[in-house]
N, C-alpha and C positions, 0 to 999 in steps of 0.2 A: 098484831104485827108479826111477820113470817120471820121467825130466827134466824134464818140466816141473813138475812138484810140485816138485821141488829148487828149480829157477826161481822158485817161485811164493812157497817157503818163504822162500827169500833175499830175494827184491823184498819181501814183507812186511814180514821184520825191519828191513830196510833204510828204509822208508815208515817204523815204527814208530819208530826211531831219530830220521830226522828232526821228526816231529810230538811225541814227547817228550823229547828231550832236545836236540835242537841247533836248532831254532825256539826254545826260550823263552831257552837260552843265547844264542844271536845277539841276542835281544833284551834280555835283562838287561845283558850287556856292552857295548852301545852307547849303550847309557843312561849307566850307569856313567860310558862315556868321556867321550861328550858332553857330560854333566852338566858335564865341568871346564873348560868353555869357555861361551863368550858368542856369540850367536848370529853376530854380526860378524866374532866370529874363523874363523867354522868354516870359509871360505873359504879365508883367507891359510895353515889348517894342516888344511888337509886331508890330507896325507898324513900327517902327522903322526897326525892321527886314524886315519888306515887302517894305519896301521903299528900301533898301538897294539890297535887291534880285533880285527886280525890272529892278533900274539903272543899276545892272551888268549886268541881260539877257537883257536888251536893246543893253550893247554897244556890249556884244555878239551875236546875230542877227545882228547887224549893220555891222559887220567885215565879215559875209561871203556872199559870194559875187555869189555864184550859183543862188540862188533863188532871186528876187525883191520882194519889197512890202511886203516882211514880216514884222507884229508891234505886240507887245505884248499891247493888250487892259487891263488886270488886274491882279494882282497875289495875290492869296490869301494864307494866309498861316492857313492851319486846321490841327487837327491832332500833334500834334508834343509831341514827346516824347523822 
């Protein structure tokens, strides 16, 4: 089989993973989180929240079972409004 096709086939799946299932999870779960704070506080507990965002798309990634070896290295949280 011509490596790059392999290449090609991988980079897909992998594209495919993110656009359907770990894009709308990151956005479901930070809703969720954020939802249980007040705009005020999201500052003074912000880690707090990324800690929290975190643990969920961990055990999220953990449960689907197409892809191996996927880990979530750091979450940062910028931006928020």
């Amino acid at each position: 089989m011509d490596e790059r096709v392999v290449i090609q086939a991988f980079t897909d799946k992998i594209v495919e993973y993110v656009e359907r299932i770990l894009d709308p999870a990151v956005f479901q779960i930070t809703k969720e989180i954020t939802a249980k704070y007040k705009a005020i506080e999201f500052a003074a507990n912000r880690e707090a929240i990324r800690q929290q965002i975190e643990e969920a798309l961990t055990k999220e990634v953990g449960k689907v079972s197409g892809i191996g070896g996927v880990r979530l290295d750091a979450i940062r949280v910028n931006n928020v409004s």
